[in-house]
N, C-alpha and C positions, 0 to 999 in steps of 0.2 A: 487218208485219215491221219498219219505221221504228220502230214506237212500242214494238216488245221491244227494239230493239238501243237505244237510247235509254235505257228503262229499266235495263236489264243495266249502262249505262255509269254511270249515275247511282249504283244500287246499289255496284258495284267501288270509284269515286270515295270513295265515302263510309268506306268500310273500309281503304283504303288508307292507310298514316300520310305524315304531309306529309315531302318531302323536306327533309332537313337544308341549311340554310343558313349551316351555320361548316365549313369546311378541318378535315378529320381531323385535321389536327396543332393548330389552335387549340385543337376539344374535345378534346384530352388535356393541351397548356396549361393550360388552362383548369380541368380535372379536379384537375390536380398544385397551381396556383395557390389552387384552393379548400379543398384539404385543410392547407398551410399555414398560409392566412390563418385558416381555421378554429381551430387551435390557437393562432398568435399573435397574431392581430389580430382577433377574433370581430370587432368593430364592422366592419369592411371588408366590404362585397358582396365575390359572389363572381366578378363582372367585372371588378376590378380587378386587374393583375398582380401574381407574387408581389415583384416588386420593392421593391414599394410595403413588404407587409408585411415585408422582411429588410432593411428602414431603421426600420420601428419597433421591428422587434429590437434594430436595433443600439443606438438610440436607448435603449432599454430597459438593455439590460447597461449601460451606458457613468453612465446616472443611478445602478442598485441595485448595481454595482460598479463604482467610481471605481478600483479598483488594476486591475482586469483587462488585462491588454493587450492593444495593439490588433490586435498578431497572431494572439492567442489568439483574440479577437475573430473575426476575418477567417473563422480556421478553422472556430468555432461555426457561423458562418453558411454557411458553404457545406457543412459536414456537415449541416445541416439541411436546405439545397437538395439534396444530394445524396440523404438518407433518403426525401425525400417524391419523386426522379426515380425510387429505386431500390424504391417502395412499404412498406420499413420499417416494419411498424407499431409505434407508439409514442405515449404518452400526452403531456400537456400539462406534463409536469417535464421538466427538462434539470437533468444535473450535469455540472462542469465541474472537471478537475484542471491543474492548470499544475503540472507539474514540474520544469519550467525554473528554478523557485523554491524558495531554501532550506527543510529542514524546517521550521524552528523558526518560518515564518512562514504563515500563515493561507492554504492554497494548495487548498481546495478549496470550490466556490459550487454551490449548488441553486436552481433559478430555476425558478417558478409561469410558463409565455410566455404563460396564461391572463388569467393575474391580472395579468402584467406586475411581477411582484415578486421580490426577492432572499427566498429563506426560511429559508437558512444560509452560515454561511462560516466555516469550522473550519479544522482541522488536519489534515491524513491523511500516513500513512508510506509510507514505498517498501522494498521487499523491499534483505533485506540486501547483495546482492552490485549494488546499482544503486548503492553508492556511501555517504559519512556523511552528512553534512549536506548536500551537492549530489549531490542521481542524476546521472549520463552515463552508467551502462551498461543495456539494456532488452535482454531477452531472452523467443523465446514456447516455449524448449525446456524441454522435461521436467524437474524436479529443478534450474534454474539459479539459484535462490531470487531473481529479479529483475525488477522489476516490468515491465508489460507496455502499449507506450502503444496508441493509436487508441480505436476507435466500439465501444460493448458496448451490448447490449441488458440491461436488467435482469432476471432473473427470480422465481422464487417465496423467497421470506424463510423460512428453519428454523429449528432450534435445534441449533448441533451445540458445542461443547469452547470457543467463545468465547462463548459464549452466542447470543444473536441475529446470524445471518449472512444473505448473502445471495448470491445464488447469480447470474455473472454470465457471460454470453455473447459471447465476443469478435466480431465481425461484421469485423473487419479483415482479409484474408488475409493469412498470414507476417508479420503483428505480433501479434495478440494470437487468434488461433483454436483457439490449443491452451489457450486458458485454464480452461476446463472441464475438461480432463485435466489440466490442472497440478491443480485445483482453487483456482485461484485466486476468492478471497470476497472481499466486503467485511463485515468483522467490528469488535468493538472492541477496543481494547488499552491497557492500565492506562499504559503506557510511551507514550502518547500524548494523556494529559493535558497542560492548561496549568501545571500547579504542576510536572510533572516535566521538564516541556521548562524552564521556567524556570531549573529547580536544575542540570540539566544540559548546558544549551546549546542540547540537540538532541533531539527525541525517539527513542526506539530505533525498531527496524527487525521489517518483518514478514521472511515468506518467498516474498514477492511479492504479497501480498494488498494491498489500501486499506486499513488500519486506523483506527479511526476514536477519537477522545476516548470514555472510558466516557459522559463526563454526557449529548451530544446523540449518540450511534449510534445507539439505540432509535430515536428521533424520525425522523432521516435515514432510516433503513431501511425502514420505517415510509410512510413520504412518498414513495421514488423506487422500491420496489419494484413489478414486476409490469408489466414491459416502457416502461420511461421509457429515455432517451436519457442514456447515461457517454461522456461527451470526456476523455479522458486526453492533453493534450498534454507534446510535447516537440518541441523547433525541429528537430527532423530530417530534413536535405534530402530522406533514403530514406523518410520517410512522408510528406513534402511530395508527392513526384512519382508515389508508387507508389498510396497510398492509394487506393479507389475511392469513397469518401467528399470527397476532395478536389481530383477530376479530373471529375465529371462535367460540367462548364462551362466548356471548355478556355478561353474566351473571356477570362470573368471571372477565371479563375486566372490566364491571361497578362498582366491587366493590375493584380497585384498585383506588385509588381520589387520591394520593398524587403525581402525575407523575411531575416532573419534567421537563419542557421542553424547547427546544431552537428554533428560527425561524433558517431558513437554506436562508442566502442571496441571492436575486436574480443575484446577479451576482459573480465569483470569486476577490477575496481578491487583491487590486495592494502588488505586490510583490517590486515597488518603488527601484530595479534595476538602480546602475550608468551605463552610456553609457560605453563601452569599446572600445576599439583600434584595427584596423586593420591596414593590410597594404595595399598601393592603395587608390581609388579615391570613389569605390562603394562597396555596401554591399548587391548586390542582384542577384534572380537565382543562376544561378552555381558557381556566385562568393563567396557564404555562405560555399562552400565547399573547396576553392582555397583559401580565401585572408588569412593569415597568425596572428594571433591575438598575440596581445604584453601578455605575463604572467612574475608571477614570483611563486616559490614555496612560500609553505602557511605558511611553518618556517619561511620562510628569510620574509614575509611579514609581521609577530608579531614580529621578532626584530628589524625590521626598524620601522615601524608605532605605536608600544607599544601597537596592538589594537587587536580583534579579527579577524579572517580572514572571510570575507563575503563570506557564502556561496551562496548567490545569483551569485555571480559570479566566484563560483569554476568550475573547469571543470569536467564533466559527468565522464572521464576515468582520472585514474591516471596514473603519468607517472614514471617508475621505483619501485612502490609503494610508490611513492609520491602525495600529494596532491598540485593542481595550481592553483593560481588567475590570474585570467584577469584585465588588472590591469585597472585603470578609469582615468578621462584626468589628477584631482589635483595629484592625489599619481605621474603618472609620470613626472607632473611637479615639484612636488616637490624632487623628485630623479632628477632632472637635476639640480635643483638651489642649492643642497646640498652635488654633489656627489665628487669635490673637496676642501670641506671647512668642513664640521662636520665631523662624526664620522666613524670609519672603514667599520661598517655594511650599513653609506648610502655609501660608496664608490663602496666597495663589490656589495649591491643592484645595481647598475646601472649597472655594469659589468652582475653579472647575470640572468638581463632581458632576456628571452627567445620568440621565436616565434614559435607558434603551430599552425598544421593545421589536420582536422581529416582523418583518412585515414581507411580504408575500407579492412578488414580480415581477411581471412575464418579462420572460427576454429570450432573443434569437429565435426568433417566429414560432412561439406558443410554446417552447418550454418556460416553465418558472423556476425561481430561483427563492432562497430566504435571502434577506435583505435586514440591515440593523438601521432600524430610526431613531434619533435623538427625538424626546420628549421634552419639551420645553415646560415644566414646572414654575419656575421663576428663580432670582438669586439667591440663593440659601444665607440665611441671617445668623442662625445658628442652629446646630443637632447637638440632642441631649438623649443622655443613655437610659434608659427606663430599665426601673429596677437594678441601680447599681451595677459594677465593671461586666461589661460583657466576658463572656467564657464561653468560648468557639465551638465546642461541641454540646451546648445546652442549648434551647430553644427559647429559654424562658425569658431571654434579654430582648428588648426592642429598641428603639430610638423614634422618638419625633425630631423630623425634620422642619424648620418655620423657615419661611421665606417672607421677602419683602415684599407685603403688596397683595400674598395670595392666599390663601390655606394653606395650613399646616398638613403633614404626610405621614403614616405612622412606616418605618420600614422593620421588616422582619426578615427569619434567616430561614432557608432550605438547603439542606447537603442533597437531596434528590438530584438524580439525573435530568440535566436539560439539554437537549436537542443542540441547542446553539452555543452553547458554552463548552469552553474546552478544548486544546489541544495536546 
């Protein structure tokens, strides 16, 4: 009997797996520590804390972007502690917006934490009602056209009406989780090139999307697509405190005091748009898409006026890869009372005044797109101001337009929102 129970003991011993000697909570430390280091710091074991490796992060950002700040900074890094507390899954890229940053300057970085390298740093737009050249306003509701901050997950790359887009996941609650019903993308956009941010101060504006430079989108989309890690910051005390991306280490966060922060206004910014010109009587339903709008190109516009060309009222699409203004009641007043008497270019201008209307595209196998058609009316002979000088925020002023040859056109003014106008 001694020598079965003995046996039996020996046998049990042997199958039995050895009791754990780390504290439940170190192996899941430990677990979380590895999965970071893994992604930023391959060269680290994975017994050393993740401390170690969100100082050779930081170390990291601070050499392959010297402009970044060091608040932005802060944020990066404890979004990343947070992604790997909250099991996130996500690849070895990190992209990073600072919105806190005028357009017209270089506010968006894509970072290898692999490779420990910068891989881009471009330009990107913020939806139109976030503001001109500085966003302050962020919205995550339906229809607000403005951009949206916090943590996104990236996901699958298609081809829809921008061409190459990407499709992104907001992970923030009540900052950005409606952004897949907004459909908010990151796409490219011609009006966020360097030559046109150049010429015009500032790049134009999405409808809440990242818009990206046509020349590197491809490349970027390309790179961070397919579940990589989008920081969208802005100094927002209410995403400083709320975020869950930014609280999970109440510790660490308390002992950051010097934050910086901005209130985010309860309502979007007036964009103080002149009324523009159509043609006809009304500006509404299906006539938004019918009535014919007075422009002129955005050269002939600074050498007639000496001024810059308002992008408030350029149009969404160009035409011939040109840029158009919609023109407002004074400027074509003023092209009528000057187009026989001053100088060649107000002559030229009134001549060519154009009429656009949008028109609707398929392109890149059954997406569509809006599209701006030139309307050919005939040469304009002369525009006269009905009811005495126009005054830009009245409705009660019109103009007929005569032309050679054809019927005459009566043009009237709407400040209403239009789809295709405006950046």
């Amino acid at each position: 009997m001694s020598a079965l129970l003995l046996w039996i003991l020996a046998v049990t011993s042997a199958y039995l797996p050895p009791l754990p000697v780390d504290f439940p909570q170190q192996k899941k430390a430990a677990t979380e520590d590895f999965h970071l280091i893994s992604v930023v710091a391959p060269v680290l074991s994975a017994g050393q804390v993740s401390a170690q490796a969100i100082s050779d992060l930081e170390l990291m950002l601070h050499n392959q972007a010297p402009t970044l700040n060091q608040q932005v900074i802060n944020k990066v890094l404890m979004t990343l502690k947070c992604a790997t507390e909250y099991n996130v899954d996500h690849n070895n890229i990190l992209t990073v917006i600072d919105y806190s940053l005028p357009s017209n300057e270089k506010r968006l970085w894509v970072f290898d934490l692999k490779e420990k390298k910068l891989l881009f740093h471009t330009y990107v737009s913020h939806g139109i009602k976030s503001g001109a050249l500085v966003s302050n306003y962020f919205s995550n509701k339906y229809n607000s056209k403005a951009s949206s901050i916090g943590v996104y997950q990236t996901q699958k790359a298609y081809y829809g009406r921008d061409g190459l887009s990407l499709r992104l996941d907001g992970l923030d609650r009540s900052f950005n989780d409606n952004a897949s019903n907004r459909s908010v993308v990151m796409h490219s956009g011609w009006y966020v090139e360097e030559g046109f941010i150049k010429k015009y101060g500032r790049p134009g504006r999405s409808w809440g999307c990242p818009a990206l430079p046509l020349t590197n989108s491809q490349a970027i989309i390309n790179t961070i697509k397919d579940k990589s890690l989008l920081v969208i910051y802005y100094p927002s005390d209410n995403w400083f405190s709320k975020s869950r991306f930014l609280n999970c280490d109440k510790l660490a966060a308390a002992q950051i005091t010097n934050n910086f922060t901005l209130e985010i206004p309860a309502t979007a910014p007036d964009d103080q748009r002149d009324a523009i010109l159509f043609v006809g009587s009304g500006y509404k339903g299906k006539r938004t898409e019918s009535n014919p709008v007075a422009v002129i190109s955005a050269d002939m516009y600074q050498r007639i006026f000496h001024t810059s060309a308002p992008l408030t009222r350029m149009l969404r699409r160009q035409i011939n890869s040109a840029e158009y203004i919609a023109l407002s009641r004074t400027e074509l007043n003023y092209l009528a009372n000057n187009s026989n008497v001053a100088t060649a270019e107000q002559a030229e201008g009134l001549n060519v005044i154009s009429f656009v209307i949008p028109v609707i595209k398929e392109v890149r196998g059954g997406y569509y797109e809006t599209q701006m058609q030139i309307v050919n009316l005939g040469k304009i002979k002369e525009v006269k101001v009905n009811g005495g000088s126009p005054r830009e925020n009245n409705s009660g002023n019109s103009f007929t337009v005569y032309f050679e040859g054809k019927p005459a056109i009566n043009l009237n003014a709407t400040s209403q929102f239009i789809r295709w106008v405006g950046l």
